[in-house]
C-alpha positions as CSV (number, residue, x, y, z in Angstrom):
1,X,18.7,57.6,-19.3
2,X,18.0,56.2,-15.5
3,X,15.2,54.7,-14.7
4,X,14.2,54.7,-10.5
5,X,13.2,51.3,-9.0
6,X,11.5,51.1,-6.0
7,X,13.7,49.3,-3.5
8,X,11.6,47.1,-1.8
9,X,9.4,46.1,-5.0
10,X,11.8,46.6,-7.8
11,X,8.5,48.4,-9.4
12,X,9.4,51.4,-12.0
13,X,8.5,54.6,-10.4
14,X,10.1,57.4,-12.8
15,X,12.5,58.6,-15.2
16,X,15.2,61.0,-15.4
17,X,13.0,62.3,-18.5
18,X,11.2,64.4,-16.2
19,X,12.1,67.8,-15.1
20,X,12.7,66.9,-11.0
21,X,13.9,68.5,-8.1
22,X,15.7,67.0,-5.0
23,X,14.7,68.4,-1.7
24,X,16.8,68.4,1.3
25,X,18.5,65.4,0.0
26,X,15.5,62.9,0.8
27,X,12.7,63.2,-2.0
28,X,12.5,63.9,-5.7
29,X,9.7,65.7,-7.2
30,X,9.3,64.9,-10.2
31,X,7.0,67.4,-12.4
32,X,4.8,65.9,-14.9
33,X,1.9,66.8,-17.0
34,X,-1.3,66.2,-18.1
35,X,-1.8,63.9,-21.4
36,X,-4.6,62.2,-23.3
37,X,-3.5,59.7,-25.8
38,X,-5.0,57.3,-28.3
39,X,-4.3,53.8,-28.0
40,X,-5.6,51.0,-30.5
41,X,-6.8,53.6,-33.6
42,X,-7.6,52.3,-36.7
43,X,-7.0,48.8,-38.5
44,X,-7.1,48.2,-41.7
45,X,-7.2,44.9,-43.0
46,X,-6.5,43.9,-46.6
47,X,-9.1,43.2,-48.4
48,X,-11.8,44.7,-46.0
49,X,-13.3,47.8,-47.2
50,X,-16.4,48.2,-44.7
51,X,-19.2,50.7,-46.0
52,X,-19.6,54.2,-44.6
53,X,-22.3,53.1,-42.7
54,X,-21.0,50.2,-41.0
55,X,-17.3,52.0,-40.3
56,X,-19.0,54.2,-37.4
57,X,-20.0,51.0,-35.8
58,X,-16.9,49.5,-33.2
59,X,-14.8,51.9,-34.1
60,X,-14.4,53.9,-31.1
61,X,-11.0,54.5,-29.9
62,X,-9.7,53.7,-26.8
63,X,-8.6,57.0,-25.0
64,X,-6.4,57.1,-21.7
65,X,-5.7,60.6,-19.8
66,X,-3.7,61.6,-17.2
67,X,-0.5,62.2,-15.7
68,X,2.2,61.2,-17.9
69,X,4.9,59.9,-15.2
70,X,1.4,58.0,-14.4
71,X,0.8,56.5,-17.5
72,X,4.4,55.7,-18.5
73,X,5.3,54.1,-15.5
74,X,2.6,52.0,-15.2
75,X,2.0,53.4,-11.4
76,X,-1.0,52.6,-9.6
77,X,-3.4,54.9,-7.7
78,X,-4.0,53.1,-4.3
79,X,-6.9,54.6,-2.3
80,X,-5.5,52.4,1.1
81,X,-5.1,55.9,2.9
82,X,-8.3,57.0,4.4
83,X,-6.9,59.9,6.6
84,X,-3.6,61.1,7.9
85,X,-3.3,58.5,10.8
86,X,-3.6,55.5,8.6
87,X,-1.2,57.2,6.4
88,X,1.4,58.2,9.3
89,X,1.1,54.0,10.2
90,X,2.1,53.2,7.1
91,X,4.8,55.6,6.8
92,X,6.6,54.4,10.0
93,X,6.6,51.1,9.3
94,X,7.9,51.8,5.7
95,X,10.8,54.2,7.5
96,X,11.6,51.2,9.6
97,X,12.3,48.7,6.9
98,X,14.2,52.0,5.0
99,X,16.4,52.7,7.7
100,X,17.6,49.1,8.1
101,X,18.1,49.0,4.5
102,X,20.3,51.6,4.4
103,X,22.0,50.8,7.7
104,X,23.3,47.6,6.0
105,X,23.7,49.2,2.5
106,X,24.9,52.8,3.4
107,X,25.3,53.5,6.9
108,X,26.8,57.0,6.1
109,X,23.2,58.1,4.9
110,X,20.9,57.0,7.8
111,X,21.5,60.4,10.0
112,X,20.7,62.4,6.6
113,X,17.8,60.6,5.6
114,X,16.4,60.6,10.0
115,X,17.0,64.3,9.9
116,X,15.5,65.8,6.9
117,X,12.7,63.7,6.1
118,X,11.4,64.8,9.1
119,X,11.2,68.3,8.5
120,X,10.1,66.9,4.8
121,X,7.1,65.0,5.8
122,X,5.8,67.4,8.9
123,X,5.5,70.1,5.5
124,X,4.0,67.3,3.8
125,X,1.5,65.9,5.9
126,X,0.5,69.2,6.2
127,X,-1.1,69.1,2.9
128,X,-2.4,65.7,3.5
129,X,-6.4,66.3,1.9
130,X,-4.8,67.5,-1.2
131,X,-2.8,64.8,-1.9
132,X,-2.7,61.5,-4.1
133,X,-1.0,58.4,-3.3
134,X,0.3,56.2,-5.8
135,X,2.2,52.3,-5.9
136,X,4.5,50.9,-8.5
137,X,2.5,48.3,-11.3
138,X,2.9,45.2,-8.5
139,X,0.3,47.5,-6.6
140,X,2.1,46.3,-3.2
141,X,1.2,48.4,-0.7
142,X,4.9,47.5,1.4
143,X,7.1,49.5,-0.9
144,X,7.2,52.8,-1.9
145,X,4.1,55.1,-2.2
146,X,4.8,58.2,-4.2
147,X,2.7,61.0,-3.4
148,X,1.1,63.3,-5.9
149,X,-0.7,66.9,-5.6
150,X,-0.7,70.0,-7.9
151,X,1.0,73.0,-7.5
152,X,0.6,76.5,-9.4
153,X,3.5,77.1,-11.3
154,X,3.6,80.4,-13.8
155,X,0.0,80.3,-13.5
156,X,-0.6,76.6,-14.3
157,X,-1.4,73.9,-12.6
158,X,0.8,71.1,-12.4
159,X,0.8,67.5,-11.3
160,X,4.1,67.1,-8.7
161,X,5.1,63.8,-7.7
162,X,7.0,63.3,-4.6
163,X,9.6,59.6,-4.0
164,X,11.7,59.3,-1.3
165,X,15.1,59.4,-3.1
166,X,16.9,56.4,-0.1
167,X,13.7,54.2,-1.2
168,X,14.7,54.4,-5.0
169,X,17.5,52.6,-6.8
170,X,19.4,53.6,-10.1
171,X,19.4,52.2,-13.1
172,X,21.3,53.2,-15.9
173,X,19.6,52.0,-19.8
């Protein structure tokens, strides 16, 4: 299994668990779904046998629901976005620090990466409104920010992530 790292934050973003897509060499979609789980449930304790009356009482379980790359990963809605501009600041600044990253790390990439993520994020940022904009667990708002909306697929609707693949590092478990 490989798990993605943001760069910059060293934050877990995804899995290769996850049925994902790499488009034009510069982001990952990565298609999850909707979950609701249970956490906590019940406890028994030796010896404790409370009546039927009183085993209503505290006992209500703690329920979570959402996206499961979401959940799993620990990532971190971020609401730091209020329209496109803000978003478009962010996102030079972020490609700045990216592309001198990768000039020192791997120079061969940096035309690649210029090139297509700007076709990428003009289709993107065309869909701004509908999407949702996510952090890794440290919540820093420096690294990476995935972005999520849903697409119709067969009929369904279905939560798509989006990473951009040269702010992501490997590693193998």
């Amino acid at each position: 299994m490989k798990i993605f790292k943001d760069i910059f934050t060293g934050d877990e973003m995804f899995s290769d668990t996850y049925r994902m897509k790499l488009v034009d060499d510069v982001v990952y979609e990565v298609y999850g779904k909707l979950t609701t789980r249970k956490s906590g449930g019940d406890i028994e304790i030796a010896g404790f046998n409370p009546s039927a009356e009183d085993a209503d009482e505290g006992t209500d379980e703690a329920v979570e629901s959402g996206v499961d790359v979401v959940l799993n990963h620990r990532l971190q809605e971020t609401f730091a976005f209020a329209d496109k501009k803000s978003y478009t600041l962010y996102l030079k600044d972020y490609m700045k620090k990216l592309v001198a990253k990768l000039e020192e790390n791997s120079p061969d990439q940096v035309e690649v990466f210029k090139t297509n993520m700007n076709k990428v994020m003009k289709d993107i940022l065309g869909r701004f409104k509908e999407l949702q904009f996510f952090t890794g667990e440290s919540m820093d708002i420096d690294g990476l920010v995935a972005l999520m909306e849903y697409r119709e697929i067969n009929g369904e609707s279905v939560p798509v992530l989006m990473f951009f693949k040269h702010g992501l590092e490997e590693e193998k478990c």
